[in-house]
N, C-alpha and C positions, 0 to 999 in steps of 0.2 A: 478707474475702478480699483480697490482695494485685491490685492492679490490673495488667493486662499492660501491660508497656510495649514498642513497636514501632518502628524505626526511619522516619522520617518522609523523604518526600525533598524536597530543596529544588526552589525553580524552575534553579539553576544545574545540580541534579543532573536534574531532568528537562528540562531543554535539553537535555540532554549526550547523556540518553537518545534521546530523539526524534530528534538529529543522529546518533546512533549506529545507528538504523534507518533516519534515510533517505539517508544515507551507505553501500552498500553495495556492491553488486558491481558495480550500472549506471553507476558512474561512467569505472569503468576501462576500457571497449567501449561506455556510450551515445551517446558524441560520436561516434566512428569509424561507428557502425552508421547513428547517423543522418544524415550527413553525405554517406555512400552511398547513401542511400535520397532525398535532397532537397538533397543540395547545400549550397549558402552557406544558404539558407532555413529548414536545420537549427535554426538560431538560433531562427526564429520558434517553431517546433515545442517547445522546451523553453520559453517564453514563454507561450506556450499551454497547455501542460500544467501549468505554474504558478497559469495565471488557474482552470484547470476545479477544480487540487484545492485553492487556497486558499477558490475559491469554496463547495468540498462542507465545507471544513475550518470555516470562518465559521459556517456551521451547526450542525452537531457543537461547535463552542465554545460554546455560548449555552446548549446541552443538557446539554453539560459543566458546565459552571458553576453550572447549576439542580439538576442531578443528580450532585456529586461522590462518584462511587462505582467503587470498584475492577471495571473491564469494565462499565462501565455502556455500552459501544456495542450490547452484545448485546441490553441491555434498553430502549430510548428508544422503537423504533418499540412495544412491547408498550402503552406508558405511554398513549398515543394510540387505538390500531389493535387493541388485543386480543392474546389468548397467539400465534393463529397467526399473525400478519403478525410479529410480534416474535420467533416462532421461526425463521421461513423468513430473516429478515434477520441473525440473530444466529448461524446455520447457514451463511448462504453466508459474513457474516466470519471465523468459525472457521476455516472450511475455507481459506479463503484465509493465513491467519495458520497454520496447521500446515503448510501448504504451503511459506512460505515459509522456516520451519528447515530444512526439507534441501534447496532451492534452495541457499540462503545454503553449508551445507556443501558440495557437490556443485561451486558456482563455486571456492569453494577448492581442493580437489581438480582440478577443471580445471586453474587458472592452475599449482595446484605441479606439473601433468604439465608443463607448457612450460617450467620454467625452465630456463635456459642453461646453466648451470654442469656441470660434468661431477662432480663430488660428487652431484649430484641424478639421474644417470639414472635410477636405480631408480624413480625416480616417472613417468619417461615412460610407464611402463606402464598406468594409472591409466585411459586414455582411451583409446578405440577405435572410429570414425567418428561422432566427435560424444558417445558416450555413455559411461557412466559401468563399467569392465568389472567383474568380482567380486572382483578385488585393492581397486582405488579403493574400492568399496562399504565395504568391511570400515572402512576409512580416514574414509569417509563417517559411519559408525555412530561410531565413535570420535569424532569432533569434535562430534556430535550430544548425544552420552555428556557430552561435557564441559560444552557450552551450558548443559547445563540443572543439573548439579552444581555450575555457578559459581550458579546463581540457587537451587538447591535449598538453601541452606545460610540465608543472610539477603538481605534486601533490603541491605543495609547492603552487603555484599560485590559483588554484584551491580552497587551503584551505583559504587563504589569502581572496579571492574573496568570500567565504560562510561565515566566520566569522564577513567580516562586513555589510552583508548583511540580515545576521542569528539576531544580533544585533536589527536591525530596524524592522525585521516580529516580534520580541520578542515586542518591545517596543509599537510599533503602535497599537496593539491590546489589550494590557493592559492599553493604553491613551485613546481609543475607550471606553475600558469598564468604568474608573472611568467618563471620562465624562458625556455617556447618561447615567450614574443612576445620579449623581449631576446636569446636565442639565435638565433632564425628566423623574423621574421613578414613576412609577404607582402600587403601591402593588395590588391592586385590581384585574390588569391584569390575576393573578396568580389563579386565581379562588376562591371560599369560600369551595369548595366541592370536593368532588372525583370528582364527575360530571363534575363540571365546569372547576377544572384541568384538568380531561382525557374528555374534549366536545367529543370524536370521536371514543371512549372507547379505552380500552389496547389495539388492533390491531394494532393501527395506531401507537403505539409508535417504533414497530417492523418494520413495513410500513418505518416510518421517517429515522430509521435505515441504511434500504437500498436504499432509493431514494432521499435520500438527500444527500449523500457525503458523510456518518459520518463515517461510514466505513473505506471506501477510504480514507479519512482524517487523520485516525491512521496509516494506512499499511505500514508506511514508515520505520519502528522501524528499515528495516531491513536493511536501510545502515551502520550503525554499524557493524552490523556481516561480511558482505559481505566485508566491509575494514580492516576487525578484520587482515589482516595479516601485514598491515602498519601501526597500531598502538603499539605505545608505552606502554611496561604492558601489552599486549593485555588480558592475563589471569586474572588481574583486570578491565582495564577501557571498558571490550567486556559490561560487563554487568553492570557495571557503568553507563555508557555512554546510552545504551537500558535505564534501568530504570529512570534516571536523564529527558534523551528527554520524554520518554512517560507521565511523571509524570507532568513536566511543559506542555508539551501538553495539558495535560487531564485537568489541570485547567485552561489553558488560554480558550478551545472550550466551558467549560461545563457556562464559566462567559459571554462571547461572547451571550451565547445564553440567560443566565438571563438577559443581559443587554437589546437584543434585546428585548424579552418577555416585560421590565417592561416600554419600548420606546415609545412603542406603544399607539396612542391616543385610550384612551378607546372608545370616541365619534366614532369613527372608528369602531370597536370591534362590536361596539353596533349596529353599520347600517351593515354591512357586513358579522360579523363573522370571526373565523380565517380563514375559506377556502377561503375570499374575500381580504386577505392579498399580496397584488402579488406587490413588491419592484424589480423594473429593477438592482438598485443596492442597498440593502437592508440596509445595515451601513451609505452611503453615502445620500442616499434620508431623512433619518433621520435627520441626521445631518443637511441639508440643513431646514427641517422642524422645525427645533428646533434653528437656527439664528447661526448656527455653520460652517459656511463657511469654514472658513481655515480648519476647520477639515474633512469638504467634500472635498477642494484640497487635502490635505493628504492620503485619502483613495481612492478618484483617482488614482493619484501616485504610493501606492500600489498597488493598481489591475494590476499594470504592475509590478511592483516591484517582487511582491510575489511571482507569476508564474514564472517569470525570474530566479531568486536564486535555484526555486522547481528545473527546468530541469537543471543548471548547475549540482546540486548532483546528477540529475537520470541519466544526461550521465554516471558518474563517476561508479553511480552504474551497471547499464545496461553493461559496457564494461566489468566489471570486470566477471559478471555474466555470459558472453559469452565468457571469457576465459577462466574460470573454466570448463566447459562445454567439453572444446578441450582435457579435461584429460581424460575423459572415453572411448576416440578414435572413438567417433560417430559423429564428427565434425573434419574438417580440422585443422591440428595443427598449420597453420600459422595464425590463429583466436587468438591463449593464446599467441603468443608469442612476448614478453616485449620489449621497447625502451628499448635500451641499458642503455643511458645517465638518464633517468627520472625513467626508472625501469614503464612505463605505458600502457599496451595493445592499441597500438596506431589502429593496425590493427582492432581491435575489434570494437574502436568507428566510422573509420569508412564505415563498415558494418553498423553499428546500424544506424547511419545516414543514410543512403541509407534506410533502410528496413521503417524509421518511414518518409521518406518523401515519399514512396510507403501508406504507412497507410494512412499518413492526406490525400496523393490524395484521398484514398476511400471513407476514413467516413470523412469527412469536420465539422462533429459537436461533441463539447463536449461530450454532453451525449452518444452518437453510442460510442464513444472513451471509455468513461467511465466505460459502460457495460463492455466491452471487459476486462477491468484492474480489477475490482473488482472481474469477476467471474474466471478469469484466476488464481485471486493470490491467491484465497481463496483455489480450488484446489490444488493450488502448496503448501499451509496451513497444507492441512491435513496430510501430511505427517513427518511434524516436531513431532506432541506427537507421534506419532506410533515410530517412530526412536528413540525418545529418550528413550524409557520404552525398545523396544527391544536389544537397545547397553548396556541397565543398566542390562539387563536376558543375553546378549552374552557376555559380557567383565567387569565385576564389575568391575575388577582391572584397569583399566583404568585410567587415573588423569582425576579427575574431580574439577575443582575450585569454577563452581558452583552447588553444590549439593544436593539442599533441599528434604529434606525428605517429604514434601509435595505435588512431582511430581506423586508417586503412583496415585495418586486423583486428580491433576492436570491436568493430558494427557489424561484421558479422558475426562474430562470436557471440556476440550478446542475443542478435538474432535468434540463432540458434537456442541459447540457452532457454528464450523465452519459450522456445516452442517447445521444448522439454517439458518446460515448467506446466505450463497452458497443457502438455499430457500429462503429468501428473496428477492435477487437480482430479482427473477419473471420471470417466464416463460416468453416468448421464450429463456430467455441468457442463461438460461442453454446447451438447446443446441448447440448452438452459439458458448461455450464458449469448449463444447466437440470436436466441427468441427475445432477451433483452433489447441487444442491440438493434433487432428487427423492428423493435416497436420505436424507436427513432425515425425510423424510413419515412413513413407517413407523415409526416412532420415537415422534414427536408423536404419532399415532393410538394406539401403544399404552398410552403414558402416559394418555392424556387419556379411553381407552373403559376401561381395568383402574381407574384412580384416582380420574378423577373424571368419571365415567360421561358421559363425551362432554358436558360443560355449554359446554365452552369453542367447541365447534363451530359454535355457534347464532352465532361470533363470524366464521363465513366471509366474511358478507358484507361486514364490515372489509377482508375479504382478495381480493374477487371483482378487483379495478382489477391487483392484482400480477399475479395467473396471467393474465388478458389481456392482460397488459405482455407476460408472457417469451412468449404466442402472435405476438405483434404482433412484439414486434424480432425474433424468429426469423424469422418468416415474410419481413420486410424484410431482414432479410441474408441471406438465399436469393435473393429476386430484385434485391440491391441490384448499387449497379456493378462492373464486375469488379476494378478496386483494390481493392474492398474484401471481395473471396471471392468474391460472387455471380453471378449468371447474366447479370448486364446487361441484365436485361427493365427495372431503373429507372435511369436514365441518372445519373450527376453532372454537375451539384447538383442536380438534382431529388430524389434520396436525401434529402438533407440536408432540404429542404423539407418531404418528407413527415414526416419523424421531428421535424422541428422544430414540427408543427403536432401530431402526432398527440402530441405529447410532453407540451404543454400542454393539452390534452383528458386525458390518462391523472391530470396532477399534480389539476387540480380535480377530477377523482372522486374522486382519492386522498386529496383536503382535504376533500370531501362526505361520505365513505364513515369518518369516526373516528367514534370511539365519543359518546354522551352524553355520556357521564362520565370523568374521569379515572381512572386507574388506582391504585387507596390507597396500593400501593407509592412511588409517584411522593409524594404528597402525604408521607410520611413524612419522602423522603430530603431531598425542600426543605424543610421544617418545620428542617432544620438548616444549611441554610447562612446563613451572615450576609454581609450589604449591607454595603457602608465604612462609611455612617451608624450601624452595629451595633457596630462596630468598637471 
């Protein structure tokens, strides 16, 4: 029998990918939103959000690398932790990653309601107090339509499509930056003081963190891993490709946002303050203020541009995610299973289309969209350091490609951080974002009492540290401080302390609490990768 051949991607195609996802809508309102919210200190805030998701991302690569398999994010915590701990984390990243195709559409559709031009009025109509009306929708479903028919065809096309489009979100934003600081930059901006840089004190930098997109901005590291089985090298370019994308990321967002900062008319500053900062389209209004025309059509352009390219990658990702999923036999197996001819879960994407044009009917607005992704994926987060410290205590002898010695101290930290992050996000989403992942459960139970008469259950106790996790942060951001949703019965920083301690009590059970033994699937998919010495 003729052997399939499949298009393979390289590390330049999956750079291209990864910046294409984490290049999206937040770049074009995350500086302005959060420069509102904290001031000059904005900066630190995108700093910060760099250190939490390189740190979660550093993980995830070591796992990657051990494990190169297409949506292998859905399966790592399983590999350690048993079917349910790997389904409750594989479930809240799904749902985050569906979530994010019709976000990604829906910003589009926003920014083309605002465009200027009087050719375009007909699109004004699109949006109506914030949300998305049943003209825009229709619009919605169509750009959705096409995300995924660019990726239903080949990966080959697909790549071809992100590469040069990947290209322009690189270039635009770096033209953006050297302009307004040569057109208009204001040192002054930047404050003379602690004071005057943090106007809104340290709070607000944490504040900026999660309500301005910065977060969500980074999270996308993980379509790399999640392709890691169709790439070329995968046991180098897994973690290449992660650090290469984050890196250029984390300096285009962090200049993005010095530039906006130094934009801004002091005269302005001076009558309103940062809190009176409020840019409909925050790069573009600039621009137009400062005689820069063409480079306001430009960043027009992009506000469709960007978002567009975002969801072509997050179909890619999303399907693969959900075909991975159909390996642990708690989902139907004609979900994972491949085009013949393209080697592409064709099935999968479209499911996913169906379930995210259910979503945008619900929530019609970015931000309701938004919540839902940020708090889902951070969940689905925690899971990466705990798996990776307990596969290094179950299985040393494992191939491992990437293997820093500075993991021991790594996984928790990043633990931690995520639980910061996951309070951040601010009461009510917490909950919100438990009642998502609750509606998996059903699901899991059916599979697992009809198929395989509940064996996999006896594996709860793998799973007892996560459902006292999501009672624990809930319960803390109900009485946490009122920046950050809650009632104010726990003052800041004291918040911070309890979560910081209770964080590292949750991670060691979560290290005590894996399995004996590895999981066979695991042992199989490393039995194939090869070390440089292999080479």
């Amino acid at each position: 029998m003729e052997k399939v051949k499949f298009q393979k991607i390289t590390l330049f195609s999956g750079v291209m990918l990864a910046l294409n996802s984490l290049i999206g809508s937040g770049w074009l309102f995350g500086a302005g939103t959060a420069a509102k919210v904290a001031g000059p200190a904005a900066i630190i805030s995108w700093i910060l959000g760099a250190v939490i998701i390189i740190s979660i991302a550093l993980t995830y690569v070591e796992l990657g690398a051990m494990f190169p398999e297409s949506g292998g994010m859905s399966r790592y915590a399983q590999y350690s932790h048993g079917p349910l701990l790997g389904f409750i984390a594989a479930w809240a990243n799904w749902i985050s990653l569906i979530t994010l195709v019709p976000m990604e559409a829906v910003a589009s559709v926003q920014y083309m309601s605002s465009w200027p031009w009087a050719w375009a009025n007909w699109t004004h109509h699109f949006m109506k107090n914030g949300n998305i009306t049943t003209p825009g929708l229709l619009v919605v479903f169509g750009f959705m339509l096409v995300f995924t028919l660019i990726n239903f065809w080949s990966v080959k096309l697909m790549t071809r499509f992100t590469n040069l489009i990947s290209i322009f979100k690189i270039l635009l934003p770096t033209l953006t930056i050297v302009m307004l600081i040569v057109a208009g930059f204001h040192p002054g901006n930047f404050g003379h003081s602690v004071n005057t840089f943090m106007p809104y004190g340290s709070r607000s930098i944490f504040e900026a963190a999660a309500v301005s997109g910065i977060i969500m901005s980074y999270d996308a590291f993980q379509t790399v891993i999640n392709m890691g089985g169709e790439m070329v090298n995968p046991h180098k370019n897994i973690v290449r490709g992660v650090l290469i994308s984050m890196i250029i990321t984390a300096v285009i967002y962090i200049m993005l946002q010095v530039a906006f900062i130094g934009a801004i008319d002091p005269g302005l500053l001076t009558q309103k303050g940062w809190h009176g900062i409020n840019y409909t389209s925050p790069f573009a209004d600039i621009a137009i203020l400062l005689g820069m025309n063409w480079l306001a059509i430009l960043l027009y352009m992009d506000a469709f541009v960007s978002p567009f390219g975002t969801g072509v990658a997050f179909v890619a990702t999303a399907s693969r995610a959900l075909a991975a999923m159909t390996h642990t036999g708690h989902l139907p197996q004609w979900l994972g299973r491949l085009e013949r001819r393209y080697m592409i879960p064709r099935f999968a994407m479209v499911v996913d289309l169906i379930l995210a044009v259910i979503m945008v009917s619900l929530f019609r607005n970015w931000s309701l969209l938004a919540t839902v992704i940020t708090g889902s994926t951070l969940i689905a987060y925690l899971t990466g350091p705990v798996t990776v410290i307990s596969l290094r205590k179950m299985r040393a002898d494992l191939k491992r490609p990437f293997n820093p010695r500075f993991m021991s101290w790594l996984a928790p930290f990043a633990f931690v951080l995520t639980s910061l992050s996951i309070y951040w996000t601010m009461w009510p989403t917490t909950v919100q974002v438990i009642g998502v992942i609750l509606l998996g459960l059903p699901i899991y139970l059916y599979y697992e009492i009809r198929y395989r008469h509940a064996r996999g259950l006896k594996d709860l106790r793998n799973c007892y540290w996560m459902l006292a996790y999501l009672i624990f942060i809930s319960i803390i951001s109900y009485i946490g401080s009122e920046g950050f949703g809650g009632q104010d019965w726990l003052k800041y920083p004291w918040d911070f302390v309890i979560i910081i301690i209770c964080s590292l009590g949750f991670y060691w059970w979560a290290v005590a609490s894996r399995m004996k033994k590895i999981d066979p699937a695991a042992e199989k998919v490393n039995a194939k990768v090869k070390l440089p010495l292999e080479d």
